[in-house]
Structure formats: C-alpha cells, structure tokens
N, C-alpha and C positions, 0 to 999 in steps of 0.2 A: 174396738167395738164388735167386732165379726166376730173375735174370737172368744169373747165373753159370752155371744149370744147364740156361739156354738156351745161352749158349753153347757150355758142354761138348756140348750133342747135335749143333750142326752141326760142330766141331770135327774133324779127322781124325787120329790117332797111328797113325805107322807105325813098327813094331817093326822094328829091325836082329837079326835073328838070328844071326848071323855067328859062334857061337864053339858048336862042335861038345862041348866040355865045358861049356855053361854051366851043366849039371843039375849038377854035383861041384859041393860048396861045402863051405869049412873050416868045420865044428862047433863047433872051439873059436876060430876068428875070430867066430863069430856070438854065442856065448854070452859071451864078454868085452864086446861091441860091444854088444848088446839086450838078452840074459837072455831071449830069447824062445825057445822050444823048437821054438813051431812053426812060425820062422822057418829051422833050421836043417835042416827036412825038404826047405824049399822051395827047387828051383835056381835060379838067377837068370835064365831063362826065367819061369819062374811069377811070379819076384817083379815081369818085365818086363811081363807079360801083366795082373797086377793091375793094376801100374802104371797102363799104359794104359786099361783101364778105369775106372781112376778120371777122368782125364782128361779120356776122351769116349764116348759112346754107343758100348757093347758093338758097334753095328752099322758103327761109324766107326774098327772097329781094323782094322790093316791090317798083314799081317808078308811079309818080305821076308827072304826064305833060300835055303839051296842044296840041292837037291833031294836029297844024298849026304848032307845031316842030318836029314831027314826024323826019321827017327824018335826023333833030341831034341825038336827044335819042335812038331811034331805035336801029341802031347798038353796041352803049356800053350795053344797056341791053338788046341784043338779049337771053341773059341766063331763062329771066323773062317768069315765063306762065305768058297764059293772064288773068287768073282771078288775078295775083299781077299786073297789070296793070292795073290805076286808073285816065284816062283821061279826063280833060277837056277842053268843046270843045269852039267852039268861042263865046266870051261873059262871060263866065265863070270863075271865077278866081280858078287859080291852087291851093288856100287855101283851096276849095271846096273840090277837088277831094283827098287832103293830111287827110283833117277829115273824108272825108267816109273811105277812108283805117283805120284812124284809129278806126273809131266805127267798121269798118268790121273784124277788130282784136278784137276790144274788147268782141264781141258779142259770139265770138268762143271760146276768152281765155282770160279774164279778169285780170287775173293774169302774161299774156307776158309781158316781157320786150318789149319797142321798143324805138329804136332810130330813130328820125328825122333828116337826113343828109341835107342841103342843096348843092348845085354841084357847088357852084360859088365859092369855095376859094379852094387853095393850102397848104401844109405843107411842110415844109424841111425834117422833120423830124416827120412821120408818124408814128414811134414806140411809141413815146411821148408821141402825140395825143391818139393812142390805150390804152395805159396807164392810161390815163386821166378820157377817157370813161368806162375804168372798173371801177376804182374806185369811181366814180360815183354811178356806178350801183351798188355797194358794200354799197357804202354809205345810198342809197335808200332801202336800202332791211329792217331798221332800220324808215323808214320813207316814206312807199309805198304809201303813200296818198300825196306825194309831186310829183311835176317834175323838173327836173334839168336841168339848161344848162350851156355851158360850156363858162369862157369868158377869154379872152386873153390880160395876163400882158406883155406879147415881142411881141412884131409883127416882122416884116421881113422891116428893115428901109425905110421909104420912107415916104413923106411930111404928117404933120399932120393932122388929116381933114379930109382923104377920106376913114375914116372908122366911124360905131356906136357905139356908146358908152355907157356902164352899169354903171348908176350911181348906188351904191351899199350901204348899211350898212358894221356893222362893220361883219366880217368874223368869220365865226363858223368852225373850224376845220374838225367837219363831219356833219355839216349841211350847208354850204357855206353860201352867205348871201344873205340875202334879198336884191330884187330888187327895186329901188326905182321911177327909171325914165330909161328913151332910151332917148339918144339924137341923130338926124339922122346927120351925116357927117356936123359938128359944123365948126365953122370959127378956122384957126389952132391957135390962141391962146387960145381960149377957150377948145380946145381939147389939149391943154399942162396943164392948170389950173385940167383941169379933169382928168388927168392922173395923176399930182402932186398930187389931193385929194384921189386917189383910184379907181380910173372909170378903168373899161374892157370892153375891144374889143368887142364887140357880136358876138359871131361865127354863132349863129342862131340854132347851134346844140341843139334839145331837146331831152331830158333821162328821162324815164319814166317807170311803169304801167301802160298797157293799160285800167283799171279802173280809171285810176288818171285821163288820158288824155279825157275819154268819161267822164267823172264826170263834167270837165270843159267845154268840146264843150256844153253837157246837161244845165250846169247853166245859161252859157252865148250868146246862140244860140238856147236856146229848141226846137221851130219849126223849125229852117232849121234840127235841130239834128233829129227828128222825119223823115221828109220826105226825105232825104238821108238814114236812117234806112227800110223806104216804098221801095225804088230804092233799096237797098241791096235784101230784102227778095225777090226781084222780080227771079224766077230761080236762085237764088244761087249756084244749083250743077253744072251748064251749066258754059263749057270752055270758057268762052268770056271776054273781055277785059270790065271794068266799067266803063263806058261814063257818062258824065256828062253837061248836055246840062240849058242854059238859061229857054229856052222855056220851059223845064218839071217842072220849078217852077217858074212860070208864079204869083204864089201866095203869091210868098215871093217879097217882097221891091226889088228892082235893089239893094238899099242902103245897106238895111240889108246883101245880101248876100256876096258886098263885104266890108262888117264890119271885116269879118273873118278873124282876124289876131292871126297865132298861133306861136306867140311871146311874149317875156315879153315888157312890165308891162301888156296890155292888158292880154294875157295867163300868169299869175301867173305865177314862175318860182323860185329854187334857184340856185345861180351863183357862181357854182367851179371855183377859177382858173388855168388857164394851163399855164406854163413856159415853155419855151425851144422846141417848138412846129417848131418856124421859121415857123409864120402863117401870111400870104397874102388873100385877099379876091378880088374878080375882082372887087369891086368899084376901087382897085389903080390903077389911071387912066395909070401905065405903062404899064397894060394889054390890 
C-alpha cells in the first residue's frame, strides 16, 4: 500500500476538459446504471476531477480547457493551481494546451508517470477502471518507451454505433496489442462485425512516461513542439495559468496545429483491455 501511494503522489493526471456540457448528465442513465443518487448530481467534470485525484496527489492534477468554458471547468477544479492550468483560448485547439502540459511535465521529470483522462465518459464501476490503470502502469514500467491506452470490451448496453472503435492485433498478455486503425462511430452493423472480430471501445484514456509522450509530440509535431517549449520557459516560476492563444503561433500552419491529435493510430499506442468497468462515454446519444 505505501508503495502504491508513493507512487500515486509523484504520478501526474491531466484532465481533458473538452466538452462544454459535461455538467448535464442523464439522471435516469445513472440511476439504472448505479442506483447512486449522489452520482447523478455530479457532472462528468466532478466525476473527472475525483477521478483524478484518486490517481494522484491533489497537487499533480493538471486540466487542460478552453478558456470559452471557463465557467463549466472552473469549479470542479477549483483544487487546481494555476500553473496546472493549461488553457486554450479561441482558435486554438484543446490538443494544444494537453501537449504543452505534457512537454511541461516532461521537461521537469522525464521519467513521471502521467495519465491523460478525458471528462466525457462515465463508469459503473470505478474501482475496475482504477484497476485497470495500475496495471497498466505496471505493465509499462517493463516497457517505458511505449504509451498505453485503455480500450473497452463491455460497455454499459445501448445501441451500436455511437461509440469508437480499436481495431487491434492479436493481444499480448503484458504488452496489450497493437493498434491498427480507429474507426469513428461506424454504421451499427459494422460496429457488431468489429466487436465480433476483436475491436475496443476507445476510452481515449492515455498511460504513459512523460519521455515516451514528449518523444512522440517531438517526432511528429517538432516545430509546434519547440515553440510551445519557447511559451513554457517564458517565466516558468510565475503563478499564472498557461494560455495558449492562435495568434502567438501565427507561424505555424492553422492546419498543422490542429493535426494534433493525441490518439491512437495517429499517437502510437498499446491497447489494454478493461472488463467489467460498466463504461458509457457521452457520444450515447442518451446523454
């Protein structure tokens, strides 16, 4: 136990905040799904915000949003200083501000852990999930030059189709398996065919070293990786929140910057799967 909850404290979780309704949540999806009352007050901000702190030291959560949601995000990570806040602003895509966090982890400690939450989906059963994610990170520690995500073989029932899907290889016991394609929210038979052949969920969850992940942003982004590196060293020690604005890269493509997708297949990836999670993601249109 000491040594898990050592690791949780150097650990980093950085929140994806990305979805301006994630406070809405169906009441009567939660009360079928948990019977928990006081699950159904909570938006899936809050429930992302626990999340992460269960993870890792309250002082190692880090969220990354767009300044025009402010005031969904805001209060579930009122816990957050402002230098773990990594915002961006209009024009800018929230992929942006998720990879300076993490070159801004890496740069400090190359060897943290971090996990990449995204806030749009639910679990029945969170202990699961937690589960999941350590072994993961267990798994990695054998293999620190990879990144991991997690992908999901049960979901929480409801029509096929309006989730994405990991097309995968054959599965490696502690190396999970290669990723091979994403298919986005497929026609529901084709997302029965896929599930038939071995296809998971994509939870979007990524598990890593913060070496692994800046190795990748560097190979396949170098320039924007560099001048988000120039915006880091800018005052460093200074308490202020890290904004991330269009206009200050005025020299980078529109296109190129939002190419930045840190996902698999684009972000390399291998793919654990998770059972018994009872995993929802707000694509199901019941939310």
């Amino acid at each position: 136990m000491r040594a898990q909850t050592s690791v949780a404290s150097k650990r980093c979780c950085i929140v994806v905040a990305n979805d301006k309704h994630s406070q809405r949540v169906s009441s009567s999806l939660f009360q079928r799904a948990s019977g928990s009352a006081a699950a159904v007050t909570m938006g899936f901000l809050r429930l992302a915000a626990r999340r992460a702190r269960r993870l890792s030291s309250p002082a190692n959560v880090i969220v990354s949003a767009q300044e025009g949601d402010r005031r969904t995000w805001e209060s579930p990570f009122w816990f957050t200083r402002a230098t773990n806040r990594f915002i961006s602003e209009l024009g800018t895509p929230t992929s942006l501000s998720t990879a300076a966090a993490v070159l801004s982890i890496a740069t400090q400690d190359p060897s943290c852990p971090i996990a990449i939450l995204p806030s749009d989906f639910w679990v029945a059963r969170e202990s699961v999930l937690t589960e999941a994610i350590e072994k993961a990170f267990g798994q990695l520690q054998s293999m620190p030059e990879s990144v991991a995500t997690l992908g999901m073989i049960d979901t929480y029932p409801h029509p096929l189709g309006e989730e994405d899907y990991l097309v995968v290889g054959p599965r490696h016991a502690e190396k999970g398996a290669a990723i091979q394609a994403r298919i986005n929210r497929p026609e529901r038979h084709l997302a029965k065919q896929l599930i038939s052949e071995g296809a998971m969920v994509a939870s979007g969850i990524l598990l890593g070293y913060a070496q692994a992940f800046a190795a990748r942003i560097d190979k396949y982004w170098p320039h924007l990786a560099q001048e988000l590196l120039h915006t880091l060293e800018k005052d460093p020690a200074a308490e202020v929140e890290r904004k991330f604005s269009a206009s200050a890269y005025r020299q980078i493509p529109r296109l190129a910057m939002h190419s930045v997708r840190l996902s698999p297949p684009t972000f390399p990836a291998r793919a654990f799967p998770v059972q018994g999670s009872g995993w929802c993601s707000r694509q199901f249109s019941g939310i």
